[in-house]
C-alpha positions in Angstrom: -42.2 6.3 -50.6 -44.6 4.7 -52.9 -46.6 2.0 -51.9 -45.4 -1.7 -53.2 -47.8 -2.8 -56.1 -49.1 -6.7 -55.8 -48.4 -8.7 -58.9 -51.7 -8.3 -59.8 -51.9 -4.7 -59.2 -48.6 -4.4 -61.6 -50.2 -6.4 -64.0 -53.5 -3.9 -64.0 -50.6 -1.3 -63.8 -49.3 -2.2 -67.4 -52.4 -3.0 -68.9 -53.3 0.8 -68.1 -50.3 1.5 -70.4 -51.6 -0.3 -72.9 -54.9 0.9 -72.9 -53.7 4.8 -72.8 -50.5 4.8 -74.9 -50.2 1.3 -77.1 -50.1 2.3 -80.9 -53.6 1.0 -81.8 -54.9 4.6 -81.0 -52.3 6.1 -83.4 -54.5 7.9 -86.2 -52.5 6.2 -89.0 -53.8 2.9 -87.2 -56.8 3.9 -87.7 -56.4 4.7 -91.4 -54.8 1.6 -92.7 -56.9 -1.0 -90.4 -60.7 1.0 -91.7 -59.2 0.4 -95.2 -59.0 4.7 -95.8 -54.9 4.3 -96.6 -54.2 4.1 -100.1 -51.7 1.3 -101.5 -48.7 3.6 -101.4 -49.4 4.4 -98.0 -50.0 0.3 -97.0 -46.8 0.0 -98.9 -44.6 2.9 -96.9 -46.3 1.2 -93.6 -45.0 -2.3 -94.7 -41.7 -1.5 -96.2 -40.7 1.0 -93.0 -42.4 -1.9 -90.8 -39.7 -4.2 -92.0 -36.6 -2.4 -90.3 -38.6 -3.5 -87.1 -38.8 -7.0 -87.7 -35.5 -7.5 -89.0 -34.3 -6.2 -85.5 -36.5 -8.3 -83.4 -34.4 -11.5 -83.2 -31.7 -8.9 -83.1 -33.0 -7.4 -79.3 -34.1 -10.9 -78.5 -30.2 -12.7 -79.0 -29.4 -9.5 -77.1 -31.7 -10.8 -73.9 -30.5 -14.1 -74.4 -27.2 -13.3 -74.2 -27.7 -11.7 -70.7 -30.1 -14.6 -69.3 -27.9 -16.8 -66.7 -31.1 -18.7 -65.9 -31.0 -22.3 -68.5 -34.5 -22.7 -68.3 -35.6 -18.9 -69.0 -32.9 -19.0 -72.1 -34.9 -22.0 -73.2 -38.2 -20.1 -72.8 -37.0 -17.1 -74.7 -35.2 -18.7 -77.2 -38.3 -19.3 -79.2 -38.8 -15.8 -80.0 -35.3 -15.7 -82.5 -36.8 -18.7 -83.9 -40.2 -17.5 -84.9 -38.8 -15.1 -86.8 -35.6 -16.2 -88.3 -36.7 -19.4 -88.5 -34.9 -22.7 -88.4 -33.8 -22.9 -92.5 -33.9 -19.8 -95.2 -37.5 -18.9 -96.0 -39.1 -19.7 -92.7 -39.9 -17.4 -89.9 -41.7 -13.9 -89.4 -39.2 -12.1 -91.5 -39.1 -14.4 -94.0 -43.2 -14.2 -94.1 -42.9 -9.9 -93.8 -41.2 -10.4 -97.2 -43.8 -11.9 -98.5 -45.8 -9.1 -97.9 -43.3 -7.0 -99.1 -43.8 -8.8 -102.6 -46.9 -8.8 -102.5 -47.5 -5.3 -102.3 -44.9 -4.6 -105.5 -41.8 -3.4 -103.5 -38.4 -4.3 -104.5 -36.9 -6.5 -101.9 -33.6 -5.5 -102.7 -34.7 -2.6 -101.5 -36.4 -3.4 -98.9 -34.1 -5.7 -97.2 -31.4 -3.2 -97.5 -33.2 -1.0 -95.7 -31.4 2.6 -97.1 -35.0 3.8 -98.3 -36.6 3.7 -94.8 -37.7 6.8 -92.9 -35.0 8.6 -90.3 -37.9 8.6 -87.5 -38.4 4.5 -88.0 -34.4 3.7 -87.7 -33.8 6.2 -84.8 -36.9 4.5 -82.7 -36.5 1.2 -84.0 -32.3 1.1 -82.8 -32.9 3.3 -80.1 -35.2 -0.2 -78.6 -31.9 -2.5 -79.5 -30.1 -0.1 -77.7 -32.3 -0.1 -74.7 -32.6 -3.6 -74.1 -29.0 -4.3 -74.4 -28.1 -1.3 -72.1 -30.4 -1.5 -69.6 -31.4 -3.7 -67.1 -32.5 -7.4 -67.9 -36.0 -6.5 -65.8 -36.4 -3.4 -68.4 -35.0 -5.5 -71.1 -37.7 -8.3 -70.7 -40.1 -5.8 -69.4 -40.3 -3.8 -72.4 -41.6 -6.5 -74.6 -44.6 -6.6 -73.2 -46.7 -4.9 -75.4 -47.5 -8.0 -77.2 -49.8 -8.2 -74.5 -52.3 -6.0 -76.2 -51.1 -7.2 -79.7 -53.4 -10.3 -80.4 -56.5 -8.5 -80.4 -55.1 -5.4 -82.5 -53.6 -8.0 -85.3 -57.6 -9.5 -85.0 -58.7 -6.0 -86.1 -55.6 -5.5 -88.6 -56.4 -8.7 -90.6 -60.1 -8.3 -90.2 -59.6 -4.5 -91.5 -57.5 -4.8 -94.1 -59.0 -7.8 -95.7 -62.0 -6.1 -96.0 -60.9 -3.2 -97.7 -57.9 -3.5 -99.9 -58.2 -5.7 -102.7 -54.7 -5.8 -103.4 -54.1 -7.9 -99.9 -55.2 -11.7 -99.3 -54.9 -13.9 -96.7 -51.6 -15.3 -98.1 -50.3 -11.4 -98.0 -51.0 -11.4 -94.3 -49.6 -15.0 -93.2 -47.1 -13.5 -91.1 -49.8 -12.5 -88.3 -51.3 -16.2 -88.5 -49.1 -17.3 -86.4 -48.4 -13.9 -84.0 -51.5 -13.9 -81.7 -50.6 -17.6 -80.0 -47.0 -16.5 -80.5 -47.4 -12.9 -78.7 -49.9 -15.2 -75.5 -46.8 -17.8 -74.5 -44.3 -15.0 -75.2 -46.2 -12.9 -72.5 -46.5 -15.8 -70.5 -42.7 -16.2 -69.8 -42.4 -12.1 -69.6 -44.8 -11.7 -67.2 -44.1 -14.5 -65.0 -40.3 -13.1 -65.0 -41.4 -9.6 -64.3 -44.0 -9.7 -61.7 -41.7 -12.3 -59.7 -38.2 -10.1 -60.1 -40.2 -6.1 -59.8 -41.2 -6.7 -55.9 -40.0 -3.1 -54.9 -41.3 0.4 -55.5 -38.2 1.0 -57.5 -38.2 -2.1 -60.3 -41.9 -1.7 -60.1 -41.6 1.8 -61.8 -38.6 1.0 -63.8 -40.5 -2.3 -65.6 -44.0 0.5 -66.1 -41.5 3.0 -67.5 -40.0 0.5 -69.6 -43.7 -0.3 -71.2 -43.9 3.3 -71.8 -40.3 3.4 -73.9 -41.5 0.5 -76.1 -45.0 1.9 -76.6 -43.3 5.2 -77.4 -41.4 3.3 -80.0 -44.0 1.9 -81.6 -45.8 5.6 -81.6 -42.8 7.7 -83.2 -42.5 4.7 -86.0 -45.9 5.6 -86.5 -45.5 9.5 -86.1 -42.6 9.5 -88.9 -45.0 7.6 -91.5 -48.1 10.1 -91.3 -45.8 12.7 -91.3 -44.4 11.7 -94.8 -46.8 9.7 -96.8 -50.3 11.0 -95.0 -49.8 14.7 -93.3 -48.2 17.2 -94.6 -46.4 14.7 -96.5 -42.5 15.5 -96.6 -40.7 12.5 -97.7 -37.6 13.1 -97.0 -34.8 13.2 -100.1 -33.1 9.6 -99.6 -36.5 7.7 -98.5 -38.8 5.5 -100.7 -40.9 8.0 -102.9 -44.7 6.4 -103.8 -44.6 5.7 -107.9 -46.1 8.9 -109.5 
């Protein structure tokens, strides 16, 4: 049997995840945030990126849906908010776009989404279809890797505002917001987690569930250095760099 983890020793449990498997130590991380990617690369990152975000309030209505609690509902329904936002033209997605334009890519294209790569969609709805097939503990679980994302956005905006002059402060707005957003979303998600994963058994389902999402957020990355960085096979139907 294994031994029951405090809720501080589940905490240091997931952090360990973070530190060993979150997507910061991905080698195309590294590239775009020490300015070496070049704009065609920032703009297969951002345009591929978008699928994502366009899925987040997605996953989160699906958690809402399957809350019973009123007052966690009223905690998590923030999260749809910050990115659809309460009118057209408000909210993370709305603010991705922007970066989307900014960059020079269609947003026809973009917000269609038929030019992304195979690797980003099959990760990307594989994590919708997690959270609304699994557990609510894995569900809620699983969105805890924004607890290593405010200090990896830090290094993001720091990064690429240093060394791409084709992105300004106004290209990045949608991470303004994310770091405060990200602390009182892991407030609620942790708070739910280490009260609810008091066994051996939900303690290893809620780690294994960090691991799903970090792997997520690894094969999204895996599928873009494999097309636009190393050995560079786009596939046939996905968005080509101009020539």
């Amino acid at each position: 049997m294994k031994p029951v983890l405090s809720p501080g020793g589940l905490v240091e449990r997931l952090h360990a995840i973070g530190a060993a498997r979150y997507h910061d130590k991905h080698p195309f991380h590294a590239l775009l945030h020490s300015g070496r990617c070049t704009k065609a690369q920032v703009q297969a990152w951002a345009l591929n990126r978008y699928y994502y975000q366009s899925r987040i309030p997605q996953k989160d209505a699906a958690i809402l849906a399957r809350i019973e609690d009123p007052a966690l509902r009223r905690a998590w329904r923030p999260r749809v908010i910050d990115h659809d936002g309460e009118r057209e033209g408000e909210g993370g997605i709305a603010k991705w776009l922007r970066l989307t334009d900014a960059l020079g890519l269609d947003r026809d294209l973009v917000e269609s989404t038929r030019a992304i790569l195979p690797g980003t969609r099959f990760a990307v709805d594989a994590y919708v279809h997690f959270v609304r097939e699994r557990t609510l503990l894995e569900a809620i679980a699983s969105s805890l890797t924004e607890l290593f994302s405010p200090q990896v956005i830090h290094t993001r905006v720091q990064g690429m505002l240093a060394s791409y002059d084709f992105v300004t402060p106004e290209t990045l707005v949608y991470f303004t917001a994310r770091p405060e957003q990200a602390r009182r979303d892991v407030d609620v998600a942790l708070a739910y987690v280490t009260e609810h994963a008091t066994i051996p058994e939900t303690q290893v389902a809620v780690l294994q569930a960090l691991e799903f999402k970090c792997d997520v957020l690894w094969a999204m990355l895996d599928a873009l250095h494999h097309a636009y960085v190393e050995p560079g096979h786009v596939p046939p139907w996905a968005w080509e760099p101009p020539r």
